[in-house]
ZADO-1210 file (C-alpha; in nm, 4 decimals, padded with zeros to 6 digits):
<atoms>
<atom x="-00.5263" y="-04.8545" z="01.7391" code="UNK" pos="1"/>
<atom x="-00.4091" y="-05.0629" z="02.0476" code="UNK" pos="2"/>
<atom x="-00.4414" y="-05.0072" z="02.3967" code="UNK" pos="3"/>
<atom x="-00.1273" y="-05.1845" z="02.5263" code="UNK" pos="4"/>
<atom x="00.0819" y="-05.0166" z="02.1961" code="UNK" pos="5"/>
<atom x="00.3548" y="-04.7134" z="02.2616" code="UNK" pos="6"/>
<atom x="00.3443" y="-04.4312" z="02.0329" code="UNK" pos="7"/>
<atom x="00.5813" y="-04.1896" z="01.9894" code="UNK" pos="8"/>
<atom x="00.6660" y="-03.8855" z="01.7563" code="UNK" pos="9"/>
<atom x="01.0625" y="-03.7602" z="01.6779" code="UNK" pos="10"/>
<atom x="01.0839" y="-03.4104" z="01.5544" code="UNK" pos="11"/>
<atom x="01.3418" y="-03.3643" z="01.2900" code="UNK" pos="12"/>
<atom x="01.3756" y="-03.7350" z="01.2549" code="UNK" pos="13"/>
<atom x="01.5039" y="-03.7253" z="00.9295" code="UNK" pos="14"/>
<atom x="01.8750" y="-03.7579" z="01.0109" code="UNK" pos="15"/>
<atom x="02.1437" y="-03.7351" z="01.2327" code="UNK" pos="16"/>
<atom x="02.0498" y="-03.8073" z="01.6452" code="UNK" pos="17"/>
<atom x="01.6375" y="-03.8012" z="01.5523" code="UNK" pos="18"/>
<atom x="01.6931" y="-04.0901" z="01.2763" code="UNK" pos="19"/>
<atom x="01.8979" y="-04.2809" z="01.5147" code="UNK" pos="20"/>
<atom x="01.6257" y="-04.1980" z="01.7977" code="UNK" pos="21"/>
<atom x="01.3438" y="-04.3412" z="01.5617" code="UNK" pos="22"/>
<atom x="01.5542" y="-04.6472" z="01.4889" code="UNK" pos="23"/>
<atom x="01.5944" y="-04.7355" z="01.8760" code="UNK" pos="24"/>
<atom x="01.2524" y="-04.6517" z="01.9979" code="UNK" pos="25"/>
<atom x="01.1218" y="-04.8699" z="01.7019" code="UNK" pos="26"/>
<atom x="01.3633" y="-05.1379" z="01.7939" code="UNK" pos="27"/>
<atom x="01.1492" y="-05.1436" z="02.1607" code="UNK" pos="28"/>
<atom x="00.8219" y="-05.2180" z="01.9826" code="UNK" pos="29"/>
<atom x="00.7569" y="-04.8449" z="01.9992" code="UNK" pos="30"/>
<atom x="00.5249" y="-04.6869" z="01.7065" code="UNK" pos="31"/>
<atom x="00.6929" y="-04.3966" z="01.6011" code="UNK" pos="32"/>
<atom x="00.6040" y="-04.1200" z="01.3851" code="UNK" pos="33"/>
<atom x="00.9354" y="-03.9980" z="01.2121" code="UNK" pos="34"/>
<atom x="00.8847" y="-03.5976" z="01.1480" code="UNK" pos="35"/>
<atom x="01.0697" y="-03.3730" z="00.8683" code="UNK" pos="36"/>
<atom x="01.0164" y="-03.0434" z="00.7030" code="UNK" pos="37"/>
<atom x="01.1270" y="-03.1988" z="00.3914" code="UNK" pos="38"/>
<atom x="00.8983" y="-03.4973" z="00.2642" code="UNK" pos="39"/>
<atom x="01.1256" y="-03.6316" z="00.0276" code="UNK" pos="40"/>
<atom x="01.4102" y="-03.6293" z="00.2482" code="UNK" pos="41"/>
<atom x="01.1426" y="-03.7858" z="00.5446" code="UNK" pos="42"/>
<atom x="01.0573" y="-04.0492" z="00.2958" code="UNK" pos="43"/>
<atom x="01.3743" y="-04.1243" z="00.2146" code="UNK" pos="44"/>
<atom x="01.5078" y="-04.1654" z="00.5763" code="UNK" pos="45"/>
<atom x="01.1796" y="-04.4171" z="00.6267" code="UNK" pos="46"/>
<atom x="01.3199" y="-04.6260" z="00.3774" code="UNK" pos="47"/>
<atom x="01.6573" y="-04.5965" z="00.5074" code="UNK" pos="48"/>
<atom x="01.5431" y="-04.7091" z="00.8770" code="UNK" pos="49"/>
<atom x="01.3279" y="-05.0156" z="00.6671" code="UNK" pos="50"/>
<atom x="01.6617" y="-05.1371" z="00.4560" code="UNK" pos="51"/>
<atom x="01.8812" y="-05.1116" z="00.7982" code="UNK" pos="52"/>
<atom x="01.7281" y="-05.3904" z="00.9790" code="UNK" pos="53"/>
<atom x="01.6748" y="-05.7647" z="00.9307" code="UNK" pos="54"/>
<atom x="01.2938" y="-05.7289" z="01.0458" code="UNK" pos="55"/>
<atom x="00.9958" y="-05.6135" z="00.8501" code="UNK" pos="56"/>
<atom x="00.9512" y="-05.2504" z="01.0019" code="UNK" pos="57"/>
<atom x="00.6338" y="-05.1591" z="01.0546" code="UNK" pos="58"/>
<atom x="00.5804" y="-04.9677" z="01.2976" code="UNK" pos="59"/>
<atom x="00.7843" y="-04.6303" z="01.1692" code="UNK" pos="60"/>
<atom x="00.5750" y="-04.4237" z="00.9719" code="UNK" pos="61"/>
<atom x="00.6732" y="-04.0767" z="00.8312" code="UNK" pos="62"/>
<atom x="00.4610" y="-03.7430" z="00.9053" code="UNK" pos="63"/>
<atom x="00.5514" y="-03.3986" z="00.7061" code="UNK" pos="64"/>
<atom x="00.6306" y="-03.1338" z="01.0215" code="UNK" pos="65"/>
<atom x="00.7967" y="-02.8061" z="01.0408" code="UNK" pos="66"/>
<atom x="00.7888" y="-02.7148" z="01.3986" code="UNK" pos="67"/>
<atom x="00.8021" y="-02.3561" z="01.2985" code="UNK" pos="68"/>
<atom x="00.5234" y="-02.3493" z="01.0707" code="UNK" pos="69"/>
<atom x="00.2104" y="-02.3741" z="01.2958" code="UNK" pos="70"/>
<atom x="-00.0032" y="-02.4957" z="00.9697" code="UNK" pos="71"/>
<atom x="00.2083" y="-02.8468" z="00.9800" code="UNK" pos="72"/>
<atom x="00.1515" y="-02.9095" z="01.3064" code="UNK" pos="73"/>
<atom x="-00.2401" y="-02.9083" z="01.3531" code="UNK" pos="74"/>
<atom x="-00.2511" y="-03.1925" z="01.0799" code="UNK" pos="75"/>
<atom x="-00.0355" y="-03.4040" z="01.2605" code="UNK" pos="76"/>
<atom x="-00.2325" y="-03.3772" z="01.5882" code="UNK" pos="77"/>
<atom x="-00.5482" y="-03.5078" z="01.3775" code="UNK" pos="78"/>
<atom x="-00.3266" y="-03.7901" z="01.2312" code="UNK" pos="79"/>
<atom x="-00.2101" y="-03.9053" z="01.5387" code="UNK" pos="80"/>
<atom x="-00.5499" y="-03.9256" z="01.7218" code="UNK" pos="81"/>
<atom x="-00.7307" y="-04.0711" z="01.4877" code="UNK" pos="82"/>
<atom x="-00.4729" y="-04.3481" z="01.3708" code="UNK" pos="83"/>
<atom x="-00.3803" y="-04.4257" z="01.7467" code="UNK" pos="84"/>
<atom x="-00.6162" y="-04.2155" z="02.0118" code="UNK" pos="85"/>
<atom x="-00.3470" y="-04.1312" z="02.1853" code="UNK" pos="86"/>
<atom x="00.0756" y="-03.9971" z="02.1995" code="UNK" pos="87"/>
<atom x="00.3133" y="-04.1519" z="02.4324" code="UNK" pos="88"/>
<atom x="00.5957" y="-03.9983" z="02.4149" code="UNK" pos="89"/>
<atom x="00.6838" y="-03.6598" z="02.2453" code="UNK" pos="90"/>
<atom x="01.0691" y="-03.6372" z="02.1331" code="UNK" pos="91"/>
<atom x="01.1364" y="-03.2485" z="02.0348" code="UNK" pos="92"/>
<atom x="01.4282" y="-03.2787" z="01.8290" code="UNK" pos="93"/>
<atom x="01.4808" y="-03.0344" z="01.5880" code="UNK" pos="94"/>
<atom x="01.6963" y="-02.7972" z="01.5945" code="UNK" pos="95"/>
<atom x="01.9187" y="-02.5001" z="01.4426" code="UNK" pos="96"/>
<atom x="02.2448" y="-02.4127" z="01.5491" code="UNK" pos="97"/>
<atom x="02.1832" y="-02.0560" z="01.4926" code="UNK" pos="98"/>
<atom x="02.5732" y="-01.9840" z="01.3816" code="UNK" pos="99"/>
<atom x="02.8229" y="-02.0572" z="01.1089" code="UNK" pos="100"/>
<atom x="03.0901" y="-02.1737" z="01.3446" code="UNK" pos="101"/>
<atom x="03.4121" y="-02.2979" z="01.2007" code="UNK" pos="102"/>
<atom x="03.3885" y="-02.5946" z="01.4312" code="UNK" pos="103"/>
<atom x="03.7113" y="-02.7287" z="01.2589" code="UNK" pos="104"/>
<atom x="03.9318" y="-02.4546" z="01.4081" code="UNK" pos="105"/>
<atom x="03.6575" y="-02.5391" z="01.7372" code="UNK" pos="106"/>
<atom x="03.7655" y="-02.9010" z="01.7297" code="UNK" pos="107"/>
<atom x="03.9674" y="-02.9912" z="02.0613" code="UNK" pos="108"/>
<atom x="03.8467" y="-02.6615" z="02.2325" code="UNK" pos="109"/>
<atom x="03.4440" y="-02.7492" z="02.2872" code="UNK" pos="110"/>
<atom x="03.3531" y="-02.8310" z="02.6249" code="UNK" pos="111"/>
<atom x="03.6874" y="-02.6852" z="02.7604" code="UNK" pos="112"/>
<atom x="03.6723" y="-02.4296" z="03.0539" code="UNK" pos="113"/>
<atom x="03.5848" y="-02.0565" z="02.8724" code="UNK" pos="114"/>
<atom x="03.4749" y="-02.2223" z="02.4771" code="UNK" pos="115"/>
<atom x="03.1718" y="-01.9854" z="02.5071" code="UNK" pos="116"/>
<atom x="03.3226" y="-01.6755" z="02.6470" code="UNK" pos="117"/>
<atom x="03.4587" y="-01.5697" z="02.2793" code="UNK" pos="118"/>
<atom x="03.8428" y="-01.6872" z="02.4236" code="UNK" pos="119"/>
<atom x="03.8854" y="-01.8981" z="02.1242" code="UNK" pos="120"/>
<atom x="03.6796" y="-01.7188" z="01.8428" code="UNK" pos="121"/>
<atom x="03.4878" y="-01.3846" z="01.7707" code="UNK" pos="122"/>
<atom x="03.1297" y="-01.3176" z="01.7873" code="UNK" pos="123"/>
<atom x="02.9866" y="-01.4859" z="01.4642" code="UNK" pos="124"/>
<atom x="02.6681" y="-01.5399" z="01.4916" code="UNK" pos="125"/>
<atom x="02.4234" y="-01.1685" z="01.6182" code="UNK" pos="126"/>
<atom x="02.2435" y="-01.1733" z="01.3051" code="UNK" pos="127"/>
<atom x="01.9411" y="-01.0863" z="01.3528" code="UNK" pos="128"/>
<atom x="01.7490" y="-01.3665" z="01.0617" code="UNK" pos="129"/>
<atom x="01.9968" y="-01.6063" z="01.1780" code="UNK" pos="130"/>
<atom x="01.9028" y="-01.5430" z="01.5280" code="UNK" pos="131"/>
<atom x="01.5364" y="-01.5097" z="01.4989" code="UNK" pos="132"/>
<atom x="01.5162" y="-01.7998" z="01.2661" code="UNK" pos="133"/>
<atom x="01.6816" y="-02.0299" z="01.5572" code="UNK" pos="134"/>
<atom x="01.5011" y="-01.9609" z="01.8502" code="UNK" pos="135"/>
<atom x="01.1573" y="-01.9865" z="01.6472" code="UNK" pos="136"/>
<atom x="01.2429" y="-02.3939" z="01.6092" code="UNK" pos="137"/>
<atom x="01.4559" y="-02.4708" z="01.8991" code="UNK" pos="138"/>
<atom x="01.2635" y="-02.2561" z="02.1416" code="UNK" pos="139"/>
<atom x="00.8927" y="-02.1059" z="01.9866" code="UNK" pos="140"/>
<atom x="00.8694" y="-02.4501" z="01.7659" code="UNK" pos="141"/>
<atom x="00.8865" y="-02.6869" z="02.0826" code="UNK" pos="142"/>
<atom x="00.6239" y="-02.4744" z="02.2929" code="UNK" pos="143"/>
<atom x="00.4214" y="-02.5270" z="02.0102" code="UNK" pos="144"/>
<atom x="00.4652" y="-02.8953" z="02.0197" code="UNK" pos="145"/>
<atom x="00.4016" y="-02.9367" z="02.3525" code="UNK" pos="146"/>
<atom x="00.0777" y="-02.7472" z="02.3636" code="UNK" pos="147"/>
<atom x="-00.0650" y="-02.9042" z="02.0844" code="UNK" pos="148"/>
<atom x="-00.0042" y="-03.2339" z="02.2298" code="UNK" pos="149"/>
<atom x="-00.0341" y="-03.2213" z="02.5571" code="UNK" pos="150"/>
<atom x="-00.4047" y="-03.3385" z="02.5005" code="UNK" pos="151"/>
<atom x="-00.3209" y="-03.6496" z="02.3713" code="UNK" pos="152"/>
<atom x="-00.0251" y="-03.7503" z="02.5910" code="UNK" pos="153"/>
<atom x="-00.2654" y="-03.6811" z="02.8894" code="UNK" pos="154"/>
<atom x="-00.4560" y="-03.9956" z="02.6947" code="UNK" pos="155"/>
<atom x="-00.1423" y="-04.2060" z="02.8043" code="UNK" pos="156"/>
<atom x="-00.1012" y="-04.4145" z="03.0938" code="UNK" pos="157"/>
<atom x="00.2787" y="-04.3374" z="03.0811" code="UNK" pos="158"/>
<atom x="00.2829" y="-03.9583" z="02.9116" code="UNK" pos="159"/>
<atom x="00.6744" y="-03.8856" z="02.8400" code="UNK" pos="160"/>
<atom x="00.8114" y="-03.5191" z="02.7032" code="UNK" pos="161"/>
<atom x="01.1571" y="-03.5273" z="02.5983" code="UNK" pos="162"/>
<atom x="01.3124" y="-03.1549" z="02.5266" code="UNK" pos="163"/>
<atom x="01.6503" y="-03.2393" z="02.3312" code="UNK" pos="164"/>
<atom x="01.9117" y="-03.0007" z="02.4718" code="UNK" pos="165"/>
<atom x="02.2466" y="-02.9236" z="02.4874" code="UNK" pos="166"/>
<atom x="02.5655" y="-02.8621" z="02.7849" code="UNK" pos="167"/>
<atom x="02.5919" y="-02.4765" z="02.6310" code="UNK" pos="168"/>
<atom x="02.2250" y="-02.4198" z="02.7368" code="UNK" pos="169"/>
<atom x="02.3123" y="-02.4666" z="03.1197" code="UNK" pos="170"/>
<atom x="02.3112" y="-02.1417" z="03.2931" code="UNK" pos="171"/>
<atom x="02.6359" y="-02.0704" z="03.3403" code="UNK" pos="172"/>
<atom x="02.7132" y="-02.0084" z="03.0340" code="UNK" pos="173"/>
<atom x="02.4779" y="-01.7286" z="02.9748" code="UNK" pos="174"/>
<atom x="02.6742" y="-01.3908" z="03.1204" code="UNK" pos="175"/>
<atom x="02.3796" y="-01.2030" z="03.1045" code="UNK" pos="176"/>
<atom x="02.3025" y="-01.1657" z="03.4961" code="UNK" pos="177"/>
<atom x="01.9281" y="-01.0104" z="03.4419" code="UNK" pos="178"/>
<atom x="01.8830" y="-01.3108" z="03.1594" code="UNK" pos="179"/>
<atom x="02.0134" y="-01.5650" z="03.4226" code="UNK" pos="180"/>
<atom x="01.8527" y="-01.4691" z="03.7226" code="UNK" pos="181"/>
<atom x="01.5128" y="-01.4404" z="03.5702" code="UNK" pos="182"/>
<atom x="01.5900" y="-01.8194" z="03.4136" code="UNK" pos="183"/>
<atom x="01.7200" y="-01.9752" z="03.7752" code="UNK" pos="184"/>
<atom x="01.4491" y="-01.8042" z="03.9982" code="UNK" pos="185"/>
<atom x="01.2424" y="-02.1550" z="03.9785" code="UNK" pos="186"/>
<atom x="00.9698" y="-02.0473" z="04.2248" code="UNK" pos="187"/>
<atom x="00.8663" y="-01.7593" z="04.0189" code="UNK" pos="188"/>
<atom x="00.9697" y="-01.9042" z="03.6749" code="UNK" pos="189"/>
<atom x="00.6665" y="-01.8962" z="03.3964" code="UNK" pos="190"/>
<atom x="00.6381" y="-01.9147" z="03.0298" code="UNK" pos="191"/>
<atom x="00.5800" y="-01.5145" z="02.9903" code="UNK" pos="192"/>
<atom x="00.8911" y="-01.4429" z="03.1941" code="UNK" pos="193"/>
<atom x="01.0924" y="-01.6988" z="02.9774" code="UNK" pos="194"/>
<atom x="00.8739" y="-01.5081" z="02.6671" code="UNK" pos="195"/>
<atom x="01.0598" y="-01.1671" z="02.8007" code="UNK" pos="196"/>
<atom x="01.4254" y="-01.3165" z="02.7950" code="UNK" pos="197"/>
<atom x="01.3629" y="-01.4605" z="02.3993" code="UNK" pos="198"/>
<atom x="01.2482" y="-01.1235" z="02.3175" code="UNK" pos="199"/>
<atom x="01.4829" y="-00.8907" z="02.4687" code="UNK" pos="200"/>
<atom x="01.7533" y="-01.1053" z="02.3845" code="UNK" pos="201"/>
<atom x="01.5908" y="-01.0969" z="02.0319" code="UNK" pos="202"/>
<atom x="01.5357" y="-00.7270" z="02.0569" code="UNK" pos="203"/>
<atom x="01.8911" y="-00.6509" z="02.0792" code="UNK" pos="204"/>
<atom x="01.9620" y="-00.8103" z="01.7884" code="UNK" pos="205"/>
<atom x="01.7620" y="-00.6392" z="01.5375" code="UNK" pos="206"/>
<atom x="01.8555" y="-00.3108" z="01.7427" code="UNK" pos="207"/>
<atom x="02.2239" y="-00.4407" z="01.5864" code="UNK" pos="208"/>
<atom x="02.3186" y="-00.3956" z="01.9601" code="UNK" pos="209"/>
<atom x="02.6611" y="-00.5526" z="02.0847" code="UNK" pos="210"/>
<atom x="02.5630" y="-00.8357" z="02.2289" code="UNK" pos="211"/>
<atom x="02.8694" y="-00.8708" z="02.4243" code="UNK" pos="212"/>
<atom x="02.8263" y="-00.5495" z="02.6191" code="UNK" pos="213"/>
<atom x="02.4199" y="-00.6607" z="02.6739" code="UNK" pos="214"/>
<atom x="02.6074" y="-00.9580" z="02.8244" code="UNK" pos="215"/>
<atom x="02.4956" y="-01.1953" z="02.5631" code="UNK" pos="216"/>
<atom x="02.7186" y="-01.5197" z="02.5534" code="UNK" pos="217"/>
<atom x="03.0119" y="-01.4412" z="02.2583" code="UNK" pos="218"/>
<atom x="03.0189" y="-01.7364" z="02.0334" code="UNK" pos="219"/>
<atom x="02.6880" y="-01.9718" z="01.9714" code="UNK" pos="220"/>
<atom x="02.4941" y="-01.7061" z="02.0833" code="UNK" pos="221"/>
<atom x="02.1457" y="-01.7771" z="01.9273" code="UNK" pos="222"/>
<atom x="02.1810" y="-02.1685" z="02.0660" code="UNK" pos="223"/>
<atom x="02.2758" y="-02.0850" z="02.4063" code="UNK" pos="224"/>
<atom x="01.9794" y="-01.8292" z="02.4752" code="UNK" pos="225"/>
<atom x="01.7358" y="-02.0943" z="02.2717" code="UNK" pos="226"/>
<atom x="01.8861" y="-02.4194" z="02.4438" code="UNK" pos="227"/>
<atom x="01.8850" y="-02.2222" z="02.8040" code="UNK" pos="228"/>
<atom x="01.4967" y="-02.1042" z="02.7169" code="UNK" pos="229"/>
<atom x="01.4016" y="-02.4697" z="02.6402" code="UNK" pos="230"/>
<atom x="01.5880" y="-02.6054" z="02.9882" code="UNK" pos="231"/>
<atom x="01.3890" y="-02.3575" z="03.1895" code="UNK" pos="232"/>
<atom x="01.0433" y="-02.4156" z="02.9843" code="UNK" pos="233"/>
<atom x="01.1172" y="-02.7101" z="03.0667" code="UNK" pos="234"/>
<atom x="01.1012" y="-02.6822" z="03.4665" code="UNK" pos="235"/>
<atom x="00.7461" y="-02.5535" z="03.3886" code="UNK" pos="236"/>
<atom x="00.5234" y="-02.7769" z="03.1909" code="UNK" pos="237"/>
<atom x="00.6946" y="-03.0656" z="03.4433" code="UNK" pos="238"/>
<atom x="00.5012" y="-02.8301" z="03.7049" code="UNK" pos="239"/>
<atom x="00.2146" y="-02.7625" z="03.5251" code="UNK" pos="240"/>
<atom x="00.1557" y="-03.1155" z="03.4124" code="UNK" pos="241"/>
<atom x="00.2528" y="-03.3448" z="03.7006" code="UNK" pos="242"/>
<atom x="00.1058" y="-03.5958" z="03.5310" code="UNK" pos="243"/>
<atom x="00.3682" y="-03.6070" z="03.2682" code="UNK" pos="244"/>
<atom x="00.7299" y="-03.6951" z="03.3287" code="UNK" pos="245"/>
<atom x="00.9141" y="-03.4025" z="03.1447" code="UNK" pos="246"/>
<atom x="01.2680" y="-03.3670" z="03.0835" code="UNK" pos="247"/>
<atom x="01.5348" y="-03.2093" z="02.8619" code="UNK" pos="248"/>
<atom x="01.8536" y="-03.3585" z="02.7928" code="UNK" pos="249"/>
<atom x="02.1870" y="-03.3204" z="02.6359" code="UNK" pos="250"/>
<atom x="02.3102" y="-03.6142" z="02.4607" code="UNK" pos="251"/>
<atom x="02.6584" y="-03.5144" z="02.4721" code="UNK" pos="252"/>
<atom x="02.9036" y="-03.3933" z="02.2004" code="UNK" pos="253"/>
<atom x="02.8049" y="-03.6016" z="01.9117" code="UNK" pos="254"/>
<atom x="02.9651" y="-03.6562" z="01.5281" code="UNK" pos="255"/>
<atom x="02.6386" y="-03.5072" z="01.3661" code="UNK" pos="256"/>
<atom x="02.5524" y="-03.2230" z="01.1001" code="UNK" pos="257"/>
<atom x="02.5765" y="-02.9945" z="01.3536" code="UNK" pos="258"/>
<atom x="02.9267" y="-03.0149" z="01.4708" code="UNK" pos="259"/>
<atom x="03.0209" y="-03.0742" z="01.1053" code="UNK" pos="260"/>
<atom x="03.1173" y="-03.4835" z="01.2552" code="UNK" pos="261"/>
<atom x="03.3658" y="-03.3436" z="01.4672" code="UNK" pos="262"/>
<atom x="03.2079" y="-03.4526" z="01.7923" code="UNK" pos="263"/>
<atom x="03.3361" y="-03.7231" z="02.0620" code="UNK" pos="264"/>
<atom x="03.0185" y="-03.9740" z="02.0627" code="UNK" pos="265"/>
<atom x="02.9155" y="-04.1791" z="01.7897" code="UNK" pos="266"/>
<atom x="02.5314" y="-04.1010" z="01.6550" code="UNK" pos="267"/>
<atom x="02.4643" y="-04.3886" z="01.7665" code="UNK" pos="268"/>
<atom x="02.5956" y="-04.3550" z="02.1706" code="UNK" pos="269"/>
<atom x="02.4024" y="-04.0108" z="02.1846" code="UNK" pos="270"/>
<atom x="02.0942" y="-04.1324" z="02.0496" code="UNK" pos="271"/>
<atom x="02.0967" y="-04.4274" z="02.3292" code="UNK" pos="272"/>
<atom x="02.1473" y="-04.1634" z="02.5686" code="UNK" pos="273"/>
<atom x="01.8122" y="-03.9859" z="02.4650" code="UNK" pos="274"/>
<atom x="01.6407" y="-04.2657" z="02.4316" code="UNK" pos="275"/>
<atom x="01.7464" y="-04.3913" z="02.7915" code="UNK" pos="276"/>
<atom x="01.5902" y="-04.0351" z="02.9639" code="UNK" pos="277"/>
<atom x="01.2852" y="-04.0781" z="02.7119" code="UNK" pos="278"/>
<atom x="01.1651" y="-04.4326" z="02.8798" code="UNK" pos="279"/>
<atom x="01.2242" y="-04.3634" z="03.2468" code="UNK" pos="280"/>
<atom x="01.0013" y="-04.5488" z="03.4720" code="UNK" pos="281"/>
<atom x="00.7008" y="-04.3907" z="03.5918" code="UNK" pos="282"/>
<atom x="00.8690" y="-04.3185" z="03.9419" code="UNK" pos="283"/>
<atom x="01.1693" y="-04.1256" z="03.7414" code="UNK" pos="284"/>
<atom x="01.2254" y="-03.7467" z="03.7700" code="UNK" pos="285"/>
<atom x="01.0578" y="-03.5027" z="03.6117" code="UNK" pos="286"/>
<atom x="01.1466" y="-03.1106" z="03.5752" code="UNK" pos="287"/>
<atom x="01.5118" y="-03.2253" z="03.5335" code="UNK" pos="288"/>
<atom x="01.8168" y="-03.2034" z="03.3020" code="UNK" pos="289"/>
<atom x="02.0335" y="-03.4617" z="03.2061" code="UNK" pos="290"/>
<atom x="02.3941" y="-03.4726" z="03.0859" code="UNK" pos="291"/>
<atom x="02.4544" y="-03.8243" z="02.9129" code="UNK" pos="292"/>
<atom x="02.1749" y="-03.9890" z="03.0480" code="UNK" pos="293"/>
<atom x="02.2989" y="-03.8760" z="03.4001" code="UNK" pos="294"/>
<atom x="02.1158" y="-03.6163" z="03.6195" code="UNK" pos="295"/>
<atom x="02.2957" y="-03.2947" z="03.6030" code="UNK" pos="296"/>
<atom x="02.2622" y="-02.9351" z="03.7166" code="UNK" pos="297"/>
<atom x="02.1086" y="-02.6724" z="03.5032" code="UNK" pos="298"/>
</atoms>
């Protein structure tokens, strides 16, 4: 345990943006506690990180964590305090795409002006496991994260939160006007109200509602709702906890997993802009979204 030492935990760290997140934050000096559902795919990205640099690595070390299983995550808070007393900086990266896009035939057409609005594809993804499974790690699994650890980061003398978003979870691309308006009213925005869009958006899928005339976005439905959740959940811990800078950001559209490696940004570029927002200075913003390591709206 050291005083003057940063430590820092990635969720889903196992591959993709998270492993290159671990890599860069280590490169700083950071400690970093590398987290994966899987331990033998967790172990195996440790040694991966190890064999990719020159230097004798250290200072990554790999913790089992499924942020939607509430029994992994109480053993990591009693790892981290009592190997280093404190946490740092808290990167909640894992996440489910909550679809089985064809992003292929989406190649070209992502980011474009009406990609969500079901223009260029049908509504794939309203089932209701599919759904629920989703928000419960991008959304439920990263309110869990946060309140277990808030504790400990308020041990730091420089407590960072980093939500990892997304572009489709800004607000205009949620049609749902009730959804939206209870989402962009920041002066009355709290947890339970946030709670209350999950659920009814939620509830409407296991009602086998359609989603489209509930206003529900028409293509990556499940990661829009979860990813504009998380922005606004966002705004309040940063309110709650002024004492910790708190921020979610997308790191643009990145050759991952995810997008099946059909993205714009190398792993490598999108990590760097993560890791950019994750070590602001003190004085930075807090409550805020970024787009590329840029300030954006939400």
């Amino acid at each position: 345990m050291d005083a003057k030492t940063r430590y820092a935990i990635v969720t889903g760290g196992n591959k993709g943006l998270g492993f290159e997140v671990c890599k860069q934050l280590a490169a700083t000096g950071i400690t970093v506690v590398l987290t994966a559902r899987n331990e033998k795919r967790g172990l195996e990205a440790l040694e991966k990180l190890k064999e990719s640099t020159s230097d004798d690595v250290t200072n990554i070390i790999f913790h089992r964590l499924d942020v939607a299983d509430p029994s992994t995550i109480s053993p990591l808070v009693d790892f981290v305090e009592a190997k280093f007393g404190k946490l740092d900086i808290l990167i909640n990266n894992a996440a489910l795409l909550g679809s089985n896009i064809d992003w292929k035939y989406m190649e070209g057409i992502v980011g474009k002006p009406g990609w969500t609005d079901g223009k260029h594809g049908e509504l794939i993804d309203s089932q209701y496991e599919i759904a629920e499974e989703c928000l419960q790690v991008n959304y439920f699994g990263t309110k869990k994260m946060i309140e277990a650890f808030v504790p400990l980061l308020q041990l730091s003398d420089s407590p960072r939160i980093l939500n990892v978003s997304s572009g489709a979870g800004s607000l205009q691309k949620l049609p749902n006007e009730w959804a939206k308006g209870v989402l962009n009213d920041v002066d009355n925005l709290t947890e339970e109200r946030i709670d209350e869009v999950v659920k009814e958006f939620l509830k409407d899928c296991k009602d086998g509602t359609n989603l489209e005339t509930k206003g529900w976005p028409k293509i990556l439905t499940s990661y829009i709702v979860s990813k504009t959740a998380l922005n606004a959940y966002t705004r309040v811990v940063a309110k709650k906890f002024p004492g910790i800078l708190v921020n979610c950001a997308c790191p643009g559209y990145v050759k991952t997993d995810m997008t099946d490696n059909t993205g714009i940004l190398s792993v490598k570029e999108g990590a760097e802009n993560l890791v950019r927002v994750a070590l602001l200075p003190d004085d930075g913003p807090s409550g805020a979204f970024f787009q590329q390591a840029k300030l954006s709206s939400f």
